[in-house]
C-alpha positions in Angstrom: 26.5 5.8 -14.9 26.0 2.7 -17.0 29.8 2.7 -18.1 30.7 3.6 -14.1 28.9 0.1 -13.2 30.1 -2.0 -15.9 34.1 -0.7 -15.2 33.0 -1.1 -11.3 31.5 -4.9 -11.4 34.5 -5.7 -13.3 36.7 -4.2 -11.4 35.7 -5.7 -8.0 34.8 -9.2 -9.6 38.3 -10.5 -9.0 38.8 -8.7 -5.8 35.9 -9.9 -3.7 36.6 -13.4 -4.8 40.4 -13.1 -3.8 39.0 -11.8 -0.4 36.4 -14.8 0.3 39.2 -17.6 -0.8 37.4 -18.9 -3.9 38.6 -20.4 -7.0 37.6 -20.1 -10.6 35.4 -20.1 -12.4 32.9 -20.7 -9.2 34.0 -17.6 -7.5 30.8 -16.3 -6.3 29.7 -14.8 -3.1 27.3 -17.3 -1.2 24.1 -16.0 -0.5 24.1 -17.7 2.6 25.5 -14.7 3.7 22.0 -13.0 3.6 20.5 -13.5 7.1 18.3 -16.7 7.9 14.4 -16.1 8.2 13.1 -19.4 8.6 11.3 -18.6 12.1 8.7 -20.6 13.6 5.0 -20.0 13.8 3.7 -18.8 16.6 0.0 -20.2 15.8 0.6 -22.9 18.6 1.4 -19.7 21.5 -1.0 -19.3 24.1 -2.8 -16.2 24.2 -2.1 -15.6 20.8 -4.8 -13.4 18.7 -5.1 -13.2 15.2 -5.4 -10.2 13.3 -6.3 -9.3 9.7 -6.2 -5.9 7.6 -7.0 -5.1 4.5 -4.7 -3.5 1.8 -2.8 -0.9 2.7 -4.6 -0.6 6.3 -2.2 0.6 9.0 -1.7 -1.3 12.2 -3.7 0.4 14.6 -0.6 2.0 17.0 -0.5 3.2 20.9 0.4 1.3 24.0 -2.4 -1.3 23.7 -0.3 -2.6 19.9 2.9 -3.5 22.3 3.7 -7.2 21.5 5.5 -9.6 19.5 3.8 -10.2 15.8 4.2 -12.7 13.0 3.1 -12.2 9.2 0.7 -15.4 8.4 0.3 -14.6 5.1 0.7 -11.4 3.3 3.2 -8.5 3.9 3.9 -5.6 5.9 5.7 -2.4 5.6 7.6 -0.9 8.7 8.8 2.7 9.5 9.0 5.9 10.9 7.3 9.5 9.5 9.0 12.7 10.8 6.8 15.5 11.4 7.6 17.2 8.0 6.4 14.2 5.8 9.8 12.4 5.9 10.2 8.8 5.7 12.0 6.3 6.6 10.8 1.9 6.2 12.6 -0.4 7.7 11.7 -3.3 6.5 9.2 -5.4 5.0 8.2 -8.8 7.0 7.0 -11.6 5.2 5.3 -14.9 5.9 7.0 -16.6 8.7 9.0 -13.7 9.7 8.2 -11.3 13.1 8.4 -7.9 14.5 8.7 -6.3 18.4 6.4 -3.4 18.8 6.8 -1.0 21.7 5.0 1.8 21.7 7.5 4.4 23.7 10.3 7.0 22.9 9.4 6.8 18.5 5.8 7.8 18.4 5.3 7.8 14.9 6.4 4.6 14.5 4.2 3.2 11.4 3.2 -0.7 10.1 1.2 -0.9 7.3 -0.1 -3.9 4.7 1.1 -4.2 1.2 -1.7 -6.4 0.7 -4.4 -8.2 2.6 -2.6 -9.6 5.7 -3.2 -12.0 8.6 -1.0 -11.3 11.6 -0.6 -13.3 15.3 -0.1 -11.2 17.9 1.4 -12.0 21.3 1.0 -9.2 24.1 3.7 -7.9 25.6 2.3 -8.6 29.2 3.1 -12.4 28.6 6.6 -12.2 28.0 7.5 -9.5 30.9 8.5 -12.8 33.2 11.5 -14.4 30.5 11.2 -17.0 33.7 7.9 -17.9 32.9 7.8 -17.6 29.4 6.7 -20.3 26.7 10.4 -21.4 26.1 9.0 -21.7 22.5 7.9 -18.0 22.5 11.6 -17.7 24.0 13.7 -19.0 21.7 11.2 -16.6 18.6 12.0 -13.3 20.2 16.0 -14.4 20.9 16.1 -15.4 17.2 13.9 -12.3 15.8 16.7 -9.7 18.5 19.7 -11.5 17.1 18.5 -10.9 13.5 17.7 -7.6 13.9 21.2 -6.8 15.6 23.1 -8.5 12.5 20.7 -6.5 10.3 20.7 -3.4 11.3 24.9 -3.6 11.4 24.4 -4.2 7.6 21.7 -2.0 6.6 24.1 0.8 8.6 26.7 0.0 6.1 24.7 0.1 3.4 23.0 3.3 3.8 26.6 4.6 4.8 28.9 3.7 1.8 27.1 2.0 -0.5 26.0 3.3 -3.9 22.1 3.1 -5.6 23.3 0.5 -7.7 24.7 -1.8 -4.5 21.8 -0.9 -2.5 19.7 -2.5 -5.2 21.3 -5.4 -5.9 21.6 -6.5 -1.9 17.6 -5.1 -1.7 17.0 -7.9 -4.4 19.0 -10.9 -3.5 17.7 -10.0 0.1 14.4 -10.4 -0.8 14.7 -13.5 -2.9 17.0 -15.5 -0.4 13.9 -14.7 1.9 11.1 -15.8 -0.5 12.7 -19.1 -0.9 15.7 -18.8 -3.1 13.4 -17.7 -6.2 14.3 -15.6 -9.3 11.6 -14.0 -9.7 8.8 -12.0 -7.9 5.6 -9.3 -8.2 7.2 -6.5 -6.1 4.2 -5.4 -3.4 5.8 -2.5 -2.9 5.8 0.8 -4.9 9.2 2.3 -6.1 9.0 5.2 -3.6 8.6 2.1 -0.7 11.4 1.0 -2.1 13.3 4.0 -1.9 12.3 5.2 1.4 13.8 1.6 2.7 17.7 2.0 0.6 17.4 6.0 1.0 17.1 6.7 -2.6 14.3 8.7 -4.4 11.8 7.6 -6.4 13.5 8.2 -9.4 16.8 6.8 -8.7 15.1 3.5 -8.1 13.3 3.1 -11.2 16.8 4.5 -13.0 19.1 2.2 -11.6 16.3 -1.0 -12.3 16.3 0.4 -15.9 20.3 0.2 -15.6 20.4 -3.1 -13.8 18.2 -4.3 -17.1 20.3 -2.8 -19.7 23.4 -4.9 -18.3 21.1 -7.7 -18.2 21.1 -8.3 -14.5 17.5 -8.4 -14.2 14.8 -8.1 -16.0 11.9 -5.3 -14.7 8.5 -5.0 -16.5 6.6 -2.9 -14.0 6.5 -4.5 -10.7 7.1 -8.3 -11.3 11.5 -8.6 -11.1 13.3 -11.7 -12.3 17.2 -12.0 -11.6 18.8 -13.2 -14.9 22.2 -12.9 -13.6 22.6 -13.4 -9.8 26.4 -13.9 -10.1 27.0 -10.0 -11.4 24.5 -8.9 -8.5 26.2 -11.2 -5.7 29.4 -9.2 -6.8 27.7 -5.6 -7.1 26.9 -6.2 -3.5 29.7 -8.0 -1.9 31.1 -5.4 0.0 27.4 -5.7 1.9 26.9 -9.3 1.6 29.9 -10.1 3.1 30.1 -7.5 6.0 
């Protein structure tokens, strides 16, 4: 597997930068590519409650949790549980960012904190009328529906043809572009998170962060991740990046 990456990231190194038209020795995937998070608060909504749980506490779920909410601080996980145990997150919203609950056809729809978390809600009784909506509240759930389209085209290509090592790589630029631009981060979530969000096990995420160390990618020392080499990982996941 670790000779199969090395002969891959060379391979394609050359080819994704013919594709995206740039020149040597800067030819580099933007990260711009990575969708744009910077949403606006919703503290200054009316009727807007504020919510807090504790680590790992579920969202309490049913038809009173429809509504729009924003992350003020802390994380959350989101996803479905089949009725055998499977699962399936989502995504993880950070600070700033929002999710639309609707409690409906998915019943075992699931949102849980990675940490101690303090959430706005909205209720979905306020934006039933789009005519006599807050046309700040407006323009939130148009951006959070338009993100969420161009996500979920990427994440459907990504759990469709990608391989562990690509789903990685995009999983960690992803999550940097969306903490800032950093390098480096404590992951809040556990490797099996992890994997129930790429569609990977357990095991094949810790294996493919061991390989993405050994090439000197990243470097790993239990949960806190630091990118040494976001050049080789922009190119690992170009074919994502770039969909």
């Amino acid at each position: 597997m670790v000779e199969a990456l090395s002969q891959y990231t060379q391979r394609q190194k050359s080819t994704f930068a013919d594709r995206l038209g740039l020149d040597e020795p800067t030819r580099r995937p933007a990260i711009n590519h990575l969708r744009d998070v910077s949403a606006s608060t919703l503290s200054g909504c009316r009727n807007g409650k504020t919510l807090e749980l504790k680590d790992r506490q579920e969202l309490p779920m049913g038809p009173e949790a429809d509504g729009l909410y924003q992350v003020v601080s802390g994380m959350l996980q989101c996803g479905v549980i089949s009725e055998d145990g499977r699962r399936w997150i989502s995504g993880f919203i950070l600070p700033r960012e929002v999710m639309l609950f609707e409690h409906g056809e998915i019943q075992s729809e699931i949102a849980q904190a990675l940490c101690p978390t303090t959430l706005i809600k909205i209720p979905r009784s306020v934006f039933v009328n789009p005519s006599c909506m807050d046309p700040h509240l407006y323009a939130i759930i148009t951006s959070s529906l338009l993100r969420t389209h161009n996500v979920a085209l990427r994440f459907g290509l990504m759990l469709g043809r990608a391989n562990a090592a690509e789903r990685l790589a995009f999983f960690l630029l992803d999550l940097m572009k969306r903490l800032g631009g950093r390098s480096n981060a404590r992951l809040l979530m556990s490797r099996a998170d992890i994997g129930d969000h790429l569609g990977l096990t357990s095991e094949t995420v810790t294996r493919t962060f061991t390989l993405l160390q050994r090439h000197n990618y990243a470097r790993v020392s239990g949960r806190d991740v630091e990118i040494l080499n976001p050049t080789a990982l922009e190119h690992l996941a170009a074919a994502i990046l770039t969909a």
